[in-house]
NUDREN-50751 format. One record per residue: residue in three letters; x, z, y of N, C-alpha, C, O in turn. Coordinates in pm, whole numbers, padded with zeros to 5 digits, always signed. Example, Ala and Ser with C-alpha at 12.3 -4.5 7.8 and 13.67 -1.06 7.14 Angstrom:
2
ALA+01319+00780-00569+01230+00780-00450+01320+00780-00330+01424+00846-00332SER+01285+00708-00225+01367+00714-00106+01290+00787+00003+01341+00804+00114
//
This chain:
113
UNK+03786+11622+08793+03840+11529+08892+03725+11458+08964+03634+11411+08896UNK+03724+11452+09056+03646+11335+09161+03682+11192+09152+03792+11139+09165UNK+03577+11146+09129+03546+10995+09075+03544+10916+09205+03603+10810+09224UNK+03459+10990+09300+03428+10880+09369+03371+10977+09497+03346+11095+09475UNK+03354+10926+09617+03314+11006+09779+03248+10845+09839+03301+10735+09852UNK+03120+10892+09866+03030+10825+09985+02963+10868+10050+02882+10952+10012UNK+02968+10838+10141+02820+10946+10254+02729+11004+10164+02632+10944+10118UNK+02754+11101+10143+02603+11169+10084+02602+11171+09957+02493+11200+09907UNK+02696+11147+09880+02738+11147+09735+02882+11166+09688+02976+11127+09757UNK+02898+11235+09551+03062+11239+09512+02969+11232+09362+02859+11259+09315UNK+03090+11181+09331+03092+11185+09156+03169+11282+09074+03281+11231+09086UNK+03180+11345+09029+03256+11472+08962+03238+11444+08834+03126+11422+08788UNK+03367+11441+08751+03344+11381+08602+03230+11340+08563+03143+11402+08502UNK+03233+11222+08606+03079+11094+08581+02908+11182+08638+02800+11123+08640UNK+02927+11325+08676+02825+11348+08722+02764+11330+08898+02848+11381+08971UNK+02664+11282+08966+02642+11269+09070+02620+11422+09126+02601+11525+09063UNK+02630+11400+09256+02626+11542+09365+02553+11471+09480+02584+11356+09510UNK+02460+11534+09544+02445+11461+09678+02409+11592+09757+02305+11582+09821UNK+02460+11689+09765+02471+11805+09838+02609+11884+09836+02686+11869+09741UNK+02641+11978+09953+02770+12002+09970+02813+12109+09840+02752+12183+09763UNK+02922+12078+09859+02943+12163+09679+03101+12183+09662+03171+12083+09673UNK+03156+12297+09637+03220+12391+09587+03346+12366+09473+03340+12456+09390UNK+03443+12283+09449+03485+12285+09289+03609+12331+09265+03701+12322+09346UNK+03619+12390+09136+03749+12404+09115+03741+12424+08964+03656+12480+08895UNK+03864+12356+08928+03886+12273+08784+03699+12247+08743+03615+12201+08821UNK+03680+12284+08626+03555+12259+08576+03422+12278+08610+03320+12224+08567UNK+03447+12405+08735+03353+12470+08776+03304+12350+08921+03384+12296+08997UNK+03170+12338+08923+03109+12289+09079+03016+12363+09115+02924+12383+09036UNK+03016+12428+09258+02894+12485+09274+02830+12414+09385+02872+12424+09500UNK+02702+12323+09344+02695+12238+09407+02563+12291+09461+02517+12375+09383UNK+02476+12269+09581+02398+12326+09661+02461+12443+09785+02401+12527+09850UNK+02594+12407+09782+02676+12508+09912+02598+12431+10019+02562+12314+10033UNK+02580+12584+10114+02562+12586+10245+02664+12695+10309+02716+12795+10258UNK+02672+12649+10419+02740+12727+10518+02648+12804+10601+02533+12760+10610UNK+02677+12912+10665+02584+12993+10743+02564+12916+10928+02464+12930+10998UNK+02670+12852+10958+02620+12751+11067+02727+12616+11013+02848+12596+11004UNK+02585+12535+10980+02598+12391+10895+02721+12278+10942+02775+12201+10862UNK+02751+12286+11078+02925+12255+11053+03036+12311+11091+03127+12241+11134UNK+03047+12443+11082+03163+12529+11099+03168+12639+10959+03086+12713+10903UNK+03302+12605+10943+03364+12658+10799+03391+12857+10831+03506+12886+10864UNK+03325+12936+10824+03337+13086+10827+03357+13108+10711+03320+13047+10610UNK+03449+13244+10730+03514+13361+10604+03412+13362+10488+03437+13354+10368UNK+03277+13377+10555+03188+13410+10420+03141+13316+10365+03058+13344+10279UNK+03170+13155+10389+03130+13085+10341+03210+13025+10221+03172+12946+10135UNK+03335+13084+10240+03415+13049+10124+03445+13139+10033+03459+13110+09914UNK+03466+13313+10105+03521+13386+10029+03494+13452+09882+03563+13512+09800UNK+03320+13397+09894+03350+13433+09721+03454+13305+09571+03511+13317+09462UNK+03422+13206+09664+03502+13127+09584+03679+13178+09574+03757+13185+09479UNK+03693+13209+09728+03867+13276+09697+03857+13380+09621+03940+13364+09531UNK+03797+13490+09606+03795+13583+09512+03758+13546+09376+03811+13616+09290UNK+03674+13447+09333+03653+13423+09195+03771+13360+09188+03848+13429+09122UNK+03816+13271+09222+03905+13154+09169+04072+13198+09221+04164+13122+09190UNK+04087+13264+09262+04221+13272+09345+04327+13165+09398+04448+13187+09397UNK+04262+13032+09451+04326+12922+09447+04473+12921+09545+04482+13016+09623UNK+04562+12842+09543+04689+12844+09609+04658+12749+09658+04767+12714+09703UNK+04536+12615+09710+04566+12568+09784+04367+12580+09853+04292+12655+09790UNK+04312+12503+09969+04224+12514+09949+04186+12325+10055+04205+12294+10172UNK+04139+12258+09954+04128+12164+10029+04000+12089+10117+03933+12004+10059UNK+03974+12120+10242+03837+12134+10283+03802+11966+10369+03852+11921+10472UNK+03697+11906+10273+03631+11799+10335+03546+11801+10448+03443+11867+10429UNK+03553+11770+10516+03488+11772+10688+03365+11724+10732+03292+11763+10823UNK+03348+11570+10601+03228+11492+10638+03344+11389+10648+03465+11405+10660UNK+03240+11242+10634+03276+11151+10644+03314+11098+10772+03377+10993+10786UNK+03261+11198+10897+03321+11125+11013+03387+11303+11084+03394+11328+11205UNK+03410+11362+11015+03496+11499+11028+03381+11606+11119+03407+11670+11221UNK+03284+11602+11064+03231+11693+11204+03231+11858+11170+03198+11946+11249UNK+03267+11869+11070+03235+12011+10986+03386+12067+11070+03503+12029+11065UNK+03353+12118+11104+03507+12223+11202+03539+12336+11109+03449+12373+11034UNK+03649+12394+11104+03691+12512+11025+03769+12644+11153+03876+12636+11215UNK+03666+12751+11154+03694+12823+11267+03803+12930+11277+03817+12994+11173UNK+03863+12955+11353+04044+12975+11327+04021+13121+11296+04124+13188+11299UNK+03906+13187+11267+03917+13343+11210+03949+13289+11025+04030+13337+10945UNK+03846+13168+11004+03871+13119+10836+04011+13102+10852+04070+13190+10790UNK+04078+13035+10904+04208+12967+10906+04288+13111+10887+04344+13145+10782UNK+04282+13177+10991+04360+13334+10982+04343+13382+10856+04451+13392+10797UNK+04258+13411+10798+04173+13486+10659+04278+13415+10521+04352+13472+10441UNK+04246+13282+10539+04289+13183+10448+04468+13233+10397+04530+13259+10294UNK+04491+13224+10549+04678+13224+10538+04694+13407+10561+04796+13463+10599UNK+04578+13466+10530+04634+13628+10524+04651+13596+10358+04758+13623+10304UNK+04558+13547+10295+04540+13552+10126+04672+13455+10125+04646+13361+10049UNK+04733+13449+10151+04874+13315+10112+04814+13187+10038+04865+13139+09937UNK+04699+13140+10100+04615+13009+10057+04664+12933+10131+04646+12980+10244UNK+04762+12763+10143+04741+12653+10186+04617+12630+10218+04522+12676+10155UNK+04606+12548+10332+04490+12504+10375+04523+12349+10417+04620+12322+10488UNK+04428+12247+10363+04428+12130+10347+04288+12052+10461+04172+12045+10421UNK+04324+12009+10581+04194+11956+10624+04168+11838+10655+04244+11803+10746UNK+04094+11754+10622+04059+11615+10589+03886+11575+10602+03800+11652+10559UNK+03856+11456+10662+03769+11356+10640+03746+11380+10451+03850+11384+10385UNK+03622+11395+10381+03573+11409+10275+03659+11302+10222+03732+11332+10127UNK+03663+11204+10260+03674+11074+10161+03826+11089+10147+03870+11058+10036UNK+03918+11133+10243+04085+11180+10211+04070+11315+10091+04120+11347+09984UNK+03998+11351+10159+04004+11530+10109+03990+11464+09963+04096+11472+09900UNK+03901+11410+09905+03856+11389+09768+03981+11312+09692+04010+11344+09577UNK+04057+11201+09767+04221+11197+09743+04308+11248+09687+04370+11210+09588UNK+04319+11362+09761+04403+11478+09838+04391+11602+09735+04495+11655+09694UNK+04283+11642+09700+04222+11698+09567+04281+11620+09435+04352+11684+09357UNK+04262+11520+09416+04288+11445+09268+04441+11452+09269+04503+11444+09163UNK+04486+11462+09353+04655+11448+09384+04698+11555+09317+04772+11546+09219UNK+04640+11699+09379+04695+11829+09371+04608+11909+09240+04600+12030+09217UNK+04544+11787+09163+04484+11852+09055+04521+11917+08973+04491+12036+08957UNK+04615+11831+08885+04717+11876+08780+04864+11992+08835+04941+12045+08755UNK+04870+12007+08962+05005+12051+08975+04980+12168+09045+05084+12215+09092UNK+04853+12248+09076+04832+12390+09102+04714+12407+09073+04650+12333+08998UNK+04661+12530+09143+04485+12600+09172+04481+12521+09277+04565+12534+09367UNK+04383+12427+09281+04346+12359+09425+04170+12377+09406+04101+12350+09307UNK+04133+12425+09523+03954+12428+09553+03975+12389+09609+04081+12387+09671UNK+03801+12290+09627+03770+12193+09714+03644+12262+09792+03584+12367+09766UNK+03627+12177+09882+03519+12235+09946+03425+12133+10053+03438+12128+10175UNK+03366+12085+10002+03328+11958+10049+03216+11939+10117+03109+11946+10056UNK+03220+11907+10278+03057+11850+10330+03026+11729+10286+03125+11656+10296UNK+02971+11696+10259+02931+11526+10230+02851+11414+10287+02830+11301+10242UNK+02804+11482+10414+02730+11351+10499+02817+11347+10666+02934+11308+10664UNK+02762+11382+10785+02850+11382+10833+03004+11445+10864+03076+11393+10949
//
């Protein structure tokens, strides 16, 4: 679960993060980059949809939303029958703790702007 979201930091069961990072249930893969640093592409997520097979996917934007998600991901997403969740980090991290217990929810989080 996510503890906590600030510019440039999240807390993930009492551990700090200050780079964009990846989670689902126990797993964080923290040091994610994207291949252009604020737009969300197929390959920037898809090994996580194939490891994890999540039913929902909830993607943090940045604290002032600048991370865009480009409508070939969006297409891709809803070919795999993945919900797609898009939010300001600091909702998204919410929005995540909400849908923790009650499916597969990945997160996917920018964390500064």
């Amino acid at each position: 679960m996510i503890n906590s979201y600030n510019f440039g930091k999240m807390v993930i069961d009492g551990k700090k993060y200050s780079s964009d990072l990846i989670i689902f249930q126990e797993v964080v893969w923290d040091s994610w980059w994207r291949n252009k640093g604020h737009e969300l592409c197929i390959a920037d997520i898809k090994q996580a949809v194939e490891d994890f097979t999540p039913s929902t996917i909830v993607v943090g934007t940045g604290k002032f939303g600048m991370m865009k998600i480009l409508p070939e991901t969006e297409e891709y997403l809803k070919s795999q029958n993945i919900n797609l969740i898009v939010q300001k980090s600091e909702n998204a991290a919410l929005t995540y703790n909400k849908l923790f217990n009650s499916e597969k929810v990945l997160g996917a989080f920018h964390l500064t702007c």
